[in-house]
N, C-alpha and C positions, 0 to 999 in steps of 0.2 A: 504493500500500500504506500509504504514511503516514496518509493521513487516514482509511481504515477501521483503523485502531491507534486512530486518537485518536476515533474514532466509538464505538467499542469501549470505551478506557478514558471515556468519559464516561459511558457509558451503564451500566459498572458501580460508576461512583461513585456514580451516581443511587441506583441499586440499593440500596447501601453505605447511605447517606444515609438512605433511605427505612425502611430494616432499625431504624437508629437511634434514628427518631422515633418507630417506632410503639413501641419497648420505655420508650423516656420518656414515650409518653403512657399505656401500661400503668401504668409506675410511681405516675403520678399518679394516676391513678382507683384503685390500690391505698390511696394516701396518703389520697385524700377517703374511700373508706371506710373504713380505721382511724379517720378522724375523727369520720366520721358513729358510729358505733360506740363510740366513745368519750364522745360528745357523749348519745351514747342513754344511757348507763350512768350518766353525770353526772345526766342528768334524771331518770332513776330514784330514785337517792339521794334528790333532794330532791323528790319526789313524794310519794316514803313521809313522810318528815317533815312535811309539810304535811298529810298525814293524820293525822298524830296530833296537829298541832295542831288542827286543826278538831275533832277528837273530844273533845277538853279545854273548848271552848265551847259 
């Protein structure tokens, strides 16, 4: 009986573990899109101003 307990508890640590990862690898593909997205908005800004200096020459 001992070693199906410890068969058992490894195999829901696994479990546990695996739960873990994938909510931190969410998080980060969350994080790179607020970046990419933010990194868009940045470019924007200065896109337009680049338009109006070309219009000046």
């Amino acid at each position: 009986m001992d070693t199906l307990q410890e068969v058992s508890s490894l195999t829901s640590k696994a479990k546990k573990s695996n739960v873990s990862s994938n909510k931190k690898r969410k998080w980060r593909e969350i994080e790179q899109l607020k970046e990419k997205f933010q990194l868009e908005r940045d470019l924007k800004i200065y896109e337009n101003s680049l338009e109006y200096m070309l219009e000046d020459f």
